[in-house]
C-alpha positions in Angstrom: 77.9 -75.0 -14.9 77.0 -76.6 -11.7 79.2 -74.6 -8.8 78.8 -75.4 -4.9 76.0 -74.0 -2.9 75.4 -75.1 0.3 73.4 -78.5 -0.9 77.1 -79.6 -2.4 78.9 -81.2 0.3 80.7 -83.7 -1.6 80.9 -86.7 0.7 84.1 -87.7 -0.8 86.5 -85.1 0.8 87.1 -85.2 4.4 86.1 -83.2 6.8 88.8 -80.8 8.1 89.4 -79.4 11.6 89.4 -76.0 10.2 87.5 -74.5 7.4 89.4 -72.1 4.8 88.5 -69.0 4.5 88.5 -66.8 1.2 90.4 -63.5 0.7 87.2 -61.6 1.6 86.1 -63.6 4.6 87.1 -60.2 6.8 84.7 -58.2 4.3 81.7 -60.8 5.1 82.0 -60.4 8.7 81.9 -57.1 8.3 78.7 -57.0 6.4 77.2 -59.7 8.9 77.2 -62.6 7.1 75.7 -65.7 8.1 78.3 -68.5 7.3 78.1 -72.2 6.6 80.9 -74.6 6.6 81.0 -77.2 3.6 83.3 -78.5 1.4 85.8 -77.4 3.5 85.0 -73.9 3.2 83.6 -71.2 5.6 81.2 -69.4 2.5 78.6 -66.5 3.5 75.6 -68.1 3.4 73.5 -65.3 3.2 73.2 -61.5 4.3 69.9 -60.6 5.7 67.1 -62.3 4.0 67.8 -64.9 1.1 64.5 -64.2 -0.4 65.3 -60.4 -1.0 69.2 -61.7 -2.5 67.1 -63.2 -4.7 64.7 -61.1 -6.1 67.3 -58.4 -6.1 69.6 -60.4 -8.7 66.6 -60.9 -10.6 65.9 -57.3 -10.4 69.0 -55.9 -10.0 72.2 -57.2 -9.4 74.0 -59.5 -6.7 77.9 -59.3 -5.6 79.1 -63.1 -4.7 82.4 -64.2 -3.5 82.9 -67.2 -4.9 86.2 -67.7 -4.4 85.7 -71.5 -2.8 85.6 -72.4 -6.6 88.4 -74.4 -7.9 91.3 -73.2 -10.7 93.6 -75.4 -12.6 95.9 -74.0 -14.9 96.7 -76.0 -17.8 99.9 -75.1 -20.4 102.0 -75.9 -23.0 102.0 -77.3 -26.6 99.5 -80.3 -25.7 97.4 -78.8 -23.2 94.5 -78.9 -25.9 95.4 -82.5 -26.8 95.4 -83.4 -23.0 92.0 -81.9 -21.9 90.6 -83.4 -25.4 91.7 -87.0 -23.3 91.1 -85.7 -19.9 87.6 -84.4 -20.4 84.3 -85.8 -22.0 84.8 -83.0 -24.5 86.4 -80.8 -27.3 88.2 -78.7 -25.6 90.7 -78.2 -28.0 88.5 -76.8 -30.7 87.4 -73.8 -28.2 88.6 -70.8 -29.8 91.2 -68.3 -27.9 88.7 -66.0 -25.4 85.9 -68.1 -25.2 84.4 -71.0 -23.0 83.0 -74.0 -23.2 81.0 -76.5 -20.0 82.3 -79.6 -19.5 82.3 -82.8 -17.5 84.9 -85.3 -16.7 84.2 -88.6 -16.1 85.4 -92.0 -14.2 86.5 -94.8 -16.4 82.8 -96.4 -16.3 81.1 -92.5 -17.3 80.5 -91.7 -13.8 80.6 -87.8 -13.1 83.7 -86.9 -10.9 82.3 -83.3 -11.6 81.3 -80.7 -14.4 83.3 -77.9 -15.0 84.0 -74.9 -16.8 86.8 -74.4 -19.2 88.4 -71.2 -20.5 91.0 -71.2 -23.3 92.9 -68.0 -22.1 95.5 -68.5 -25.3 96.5 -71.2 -27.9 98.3 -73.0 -25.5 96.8 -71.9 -22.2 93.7 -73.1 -20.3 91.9 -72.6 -17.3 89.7 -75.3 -16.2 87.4 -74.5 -13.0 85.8 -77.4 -11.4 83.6 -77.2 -8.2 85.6 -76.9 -4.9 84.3 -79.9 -3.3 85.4 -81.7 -6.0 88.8 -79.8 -6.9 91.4 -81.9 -5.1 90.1 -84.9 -7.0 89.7 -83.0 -10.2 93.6 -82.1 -9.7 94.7 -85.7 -9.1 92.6 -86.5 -11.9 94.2 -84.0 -14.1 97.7 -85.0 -13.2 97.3 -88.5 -13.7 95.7 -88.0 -17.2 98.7 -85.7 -18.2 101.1 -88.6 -18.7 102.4 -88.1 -22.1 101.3 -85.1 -23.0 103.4 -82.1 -23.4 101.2 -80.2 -20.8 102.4 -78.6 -17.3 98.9 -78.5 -14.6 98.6 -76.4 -11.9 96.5 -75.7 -9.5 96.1 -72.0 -8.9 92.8 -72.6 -6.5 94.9 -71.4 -3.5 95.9 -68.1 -4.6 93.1 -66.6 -7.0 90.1 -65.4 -6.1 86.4 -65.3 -7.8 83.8 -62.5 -7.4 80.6 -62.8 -9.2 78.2 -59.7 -10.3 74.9 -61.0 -11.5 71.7 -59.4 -12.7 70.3 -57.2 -15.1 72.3 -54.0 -14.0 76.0 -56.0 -13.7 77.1 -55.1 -17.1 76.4 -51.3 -16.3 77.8 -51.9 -13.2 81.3 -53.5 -14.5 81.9 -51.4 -17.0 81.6 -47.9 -14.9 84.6 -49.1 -13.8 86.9 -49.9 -17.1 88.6 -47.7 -19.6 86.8 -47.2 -22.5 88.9 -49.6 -24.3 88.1 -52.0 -21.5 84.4 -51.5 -22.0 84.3 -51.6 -25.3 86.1 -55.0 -25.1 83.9 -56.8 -22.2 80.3 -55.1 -22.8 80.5 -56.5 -26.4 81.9 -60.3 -24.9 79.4 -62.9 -25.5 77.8 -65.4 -23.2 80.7 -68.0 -22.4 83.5 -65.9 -23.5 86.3 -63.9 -21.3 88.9 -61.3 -21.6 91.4 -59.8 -19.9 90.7 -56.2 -18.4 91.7 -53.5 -16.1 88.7 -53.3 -13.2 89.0 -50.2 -11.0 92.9 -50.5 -11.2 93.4 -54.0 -10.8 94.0 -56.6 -13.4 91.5 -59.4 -13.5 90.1 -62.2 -16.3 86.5 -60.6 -16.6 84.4 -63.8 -18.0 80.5 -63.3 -19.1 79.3 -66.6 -17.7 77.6 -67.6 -14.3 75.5 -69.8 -12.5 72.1 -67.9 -11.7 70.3 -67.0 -15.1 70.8 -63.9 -15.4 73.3 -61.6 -17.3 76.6 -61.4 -15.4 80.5 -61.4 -15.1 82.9 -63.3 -13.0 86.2 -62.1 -12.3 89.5 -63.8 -11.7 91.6 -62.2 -9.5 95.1 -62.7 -7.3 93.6 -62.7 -3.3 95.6 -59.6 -2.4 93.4 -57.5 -5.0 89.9 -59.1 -4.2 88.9 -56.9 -0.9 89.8 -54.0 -2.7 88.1 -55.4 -5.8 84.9 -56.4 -3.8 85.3 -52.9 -2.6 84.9 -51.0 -5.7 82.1 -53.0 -7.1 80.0 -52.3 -4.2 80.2 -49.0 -4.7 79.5 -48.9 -8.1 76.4 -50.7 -7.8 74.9 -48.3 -5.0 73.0 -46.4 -7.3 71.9 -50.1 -9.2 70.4 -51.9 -6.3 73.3 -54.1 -6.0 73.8 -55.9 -2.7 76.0 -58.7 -1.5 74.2 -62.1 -2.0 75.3 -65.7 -0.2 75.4 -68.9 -1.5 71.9 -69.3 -0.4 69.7 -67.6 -3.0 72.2 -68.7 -5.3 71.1 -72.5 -5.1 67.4 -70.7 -5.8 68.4 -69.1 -8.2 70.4 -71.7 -10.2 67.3 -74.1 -10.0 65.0 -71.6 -11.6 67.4 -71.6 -14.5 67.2 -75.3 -14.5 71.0 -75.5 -14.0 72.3 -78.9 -12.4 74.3 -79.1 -9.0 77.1 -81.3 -8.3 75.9 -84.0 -5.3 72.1 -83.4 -6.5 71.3 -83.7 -10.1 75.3 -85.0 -10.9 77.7 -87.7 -9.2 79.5 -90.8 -10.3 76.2 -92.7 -9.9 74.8 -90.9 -12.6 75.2 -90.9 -16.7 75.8 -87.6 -18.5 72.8 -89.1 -20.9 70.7 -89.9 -18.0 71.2 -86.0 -17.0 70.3 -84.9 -20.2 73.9 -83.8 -20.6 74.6 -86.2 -23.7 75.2 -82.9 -26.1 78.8 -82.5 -24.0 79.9 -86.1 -24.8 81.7 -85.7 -27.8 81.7 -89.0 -29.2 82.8 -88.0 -32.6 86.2 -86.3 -31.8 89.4 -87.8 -32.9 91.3 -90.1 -29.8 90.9 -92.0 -26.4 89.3 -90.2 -23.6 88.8 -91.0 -20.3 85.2 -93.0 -20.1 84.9 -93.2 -23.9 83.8 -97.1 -24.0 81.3 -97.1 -21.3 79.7 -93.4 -22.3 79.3 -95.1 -26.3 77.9 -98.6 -25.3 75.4 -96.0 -22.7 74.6 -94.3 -25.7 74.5 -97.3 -27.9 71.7 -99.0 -25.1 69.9 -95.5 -25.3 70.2 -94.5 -21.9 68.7 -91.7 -20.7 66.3 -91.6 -24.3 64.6 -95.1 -24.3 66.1 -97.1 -21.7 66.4 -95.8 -17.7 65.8 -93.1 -16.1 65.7 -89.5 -17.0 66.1 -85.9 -15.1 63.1 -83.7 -15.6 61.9 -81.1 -14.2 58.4 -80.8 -11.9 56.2 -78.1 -11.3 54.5 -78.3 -8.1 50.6 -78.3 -9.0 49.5 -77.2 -5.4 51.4 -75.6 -2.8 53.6 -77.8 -1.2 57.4 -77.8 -2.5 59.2 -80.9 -2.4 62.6 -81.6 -1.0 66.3 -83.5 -2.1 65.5 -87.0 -1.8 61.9 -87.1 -1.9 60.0 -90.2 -3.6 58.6 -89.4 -7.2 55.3 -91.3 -7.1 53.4 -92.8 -10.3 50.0 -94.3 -9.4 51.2 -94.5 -5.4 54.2 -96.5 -6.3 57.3 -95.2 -6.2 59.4 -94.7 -9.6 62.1 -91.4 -9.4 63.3 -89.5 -7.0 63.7 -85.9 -6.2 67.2 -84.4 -6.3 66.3 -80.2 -5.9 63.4 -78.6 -4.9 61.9 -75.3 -3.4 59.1 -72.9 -3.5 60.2 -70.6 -6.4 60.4 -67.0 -5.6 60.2 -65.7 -8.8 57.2 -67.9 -10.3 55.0 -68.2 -7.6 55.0 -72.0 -7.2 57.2 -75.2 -6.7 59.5 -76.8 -8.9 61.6 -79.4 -8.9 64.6 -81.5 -10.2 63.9 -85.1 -10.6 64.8 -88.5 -11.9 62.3 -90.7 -13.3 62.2 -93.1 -16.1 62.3 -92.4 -19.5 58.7 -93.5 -20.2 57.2 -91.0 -17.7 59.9 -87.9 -18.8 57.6 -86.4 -21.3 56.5 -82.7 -20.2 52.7 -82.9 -19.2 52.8 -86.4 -18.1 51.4 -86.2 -14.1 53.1 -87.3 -11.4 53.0 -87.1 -7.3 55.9 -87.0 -4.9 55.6 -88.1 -1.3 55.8 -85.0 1.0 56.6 -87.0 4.6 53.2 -89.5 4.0 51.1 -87.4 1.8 50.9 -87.4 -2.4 51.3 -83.6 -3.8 50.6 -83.9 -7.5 53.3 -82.3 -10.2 53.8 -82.3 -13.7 56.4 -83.0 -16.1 58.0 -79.6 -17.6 60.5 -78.2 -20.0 63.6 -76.9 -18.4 64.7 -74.2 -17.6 61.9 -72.9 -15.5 62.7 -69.2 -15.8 64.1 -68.2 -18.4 65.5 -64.3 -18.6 64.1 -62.0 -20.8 66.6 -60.5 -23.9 
């Protein structure tokens, strides 16, 4: 799922006087957090170095606060029906405890955002959408519920979301569950959640996350998250865990080759031009919102033999290349770059792109203008890291 990071300031929510602040914005200053204000939240930007954040989720395990995310509740007897018509999706065919990614889409197959959604029980929901975007994806979400049997609410105010990631989280989580509890979430699969007690406190424990790596986030009330946040810290001592901003996890999400809301995704851009034409489910029974324009897309090939395509680029020489950098073919420009950084963990620059279909194939050589000066890269599979099992 593509959550804010810092690179996500969605252009269409205005800019307020006063950023909110999250449950745990107390705990962050304490810690010494370095802040930055988007999206209309104050978020801990990083720690101390964003480079070590990262290597340590990759080697250990990270604590986030990533309670700027957005949660919509959404009940009753049609609330499968509904999301089935709200969302791109099948949302209804998601079996009780597990999750499924999702997009929902403008009238002409735009992105308004991607989004996570849980199905807590037959009749319950919880959809979580990126919190730039969550306003709109309420308004959204009310306006498609006419006629269905389904209540929405947004719970985004009052519930928090913490986030351990990295090969020691599991070990780390479950130190501090019954053994029931533990038996329950260490055997959860990847997108799938249960309910659990977590060093006294009740939460929604969901093995999913936004970093590549092996992890839980938890859905809590605010009054419970310091003390939440609390306990997990100290369990994770002995683990190498630290706190981790929203810095390393933009890094860290495009080494797993994960797209980010106001980069790779917008209403400008096709789920089939994204590579995201698996989560259109043209086949399921009933209207949905964007149905007509996301067929005929499909119909013309977009994405596959017509338009443009997003790949990823691996830097060749040393250089990274930036958001919005020109994609170069021959020394004219044909794509354009929507992520990119020097990867910590492989040693060399990648990169998120869009360029046509004809020049999407992995090994095909392209440059990208770095302020006036070619840097070659190449066309390669995503994701560029990939965790080992």
């Amino acid at each position: 799922m593509s959550q804010d990071t810092p690179e996500n300031t969605s252009q269409d929510i205005p800019e307020t006087a006063s950023p909110r602040l999250t449950a745990l914005h107390a705990v962050h200053e304490s810690l010494g957090a370095h802040f930055t204000d988007f999206g209309g939240w104050q978020m801990p930007l990083k720690y101390g170095s964003e480079l070590a954040e990262h290597r340590t989720v990759r080697e250990a395990a990270g604590l986030f606060d990533l309670s700027h995310m957005g949660e919509v509740r959404a009940t009753g007897p049609a609330a499968g029906a509904f999301l089935d018509h709200a969302l791109v999706g099948r949302l209804s065919a998601i079996a009780v405890g597990k999750a499924k990614y999702s997009l929902i889409c403008a009238a002409d197959g735009g992105i308004i955002d991607d989004l996570i959604v849980y199905r807590l029980a037959e009749d319950d929901y919880l959809v979580v959408p990126n919190a730039g975007n969550a306003p709109i994806v309420v308004a959204a979400l009310e306006e498609r519920a006419a006629g269905f049997d389904v209540t929405v609410h947004d719970a985004s105010a009052e519930t928090s979301l913490l986030a351990v990631q990295g090969p020691h989280a599991a070990a780390i989580l479950l130190s501090l569950l019954s053994t029931e509890d533990a038996a329950r979430v260490g055997a959860l699969k990847y997108y799938s959640c249960a309910r659990a007690t977590v060093a006294g406190h009740r939460a929604l424990v969901a093995r999913t996350g936004y970093t590549g790596e092996d992890g839980f986030e938890l859905f809590v009330d605010n009054d419970v998250a310091p003390a939440l946040w609390a306990a997990l810290a100290e369990a994770g001592q002995g683990s190498g865990l630290i706190p981790c901003g929203l810095a390393c996890r933009d890094s860290l999400r495009l080494e797993a080759g994960m797209p980010l809301y106001g980069n790779e995704l917008s209403r400008e851009v096709s789920p089939y031009e994204a590579g995201l034409g698996g989560v259109v489910a043209l086949g399921k029974e009933g209207d949905f919102v964007g149905r007509t324009a996301l067929q005929q897309q499909r119909d013309d090939g977009v994405g596959t033999t017509s338009g443009r395509r997003l790949v990823g680029l691996q830097g060749l020489g040393r250089r990274a290349a930036r958001s919005h950098y020109t994609v170069l073919r021959d020394g004219s420009p044909v794509g354009e770059v929507t992520s990119g950084l020097p990867s910590p963990t492989l040693g060399h620059p990648i990169a998120l792109a869009y360029v046509p279909v004809d020049l999407s194939e992995p090994g095909t050589r392209l440059d990208v203008d770095l302020r006036g000066r070619p840097e070659p890269f190449e066309v390669v599979a995503l994701p560029f890291y990939r965790r080992q099992r």
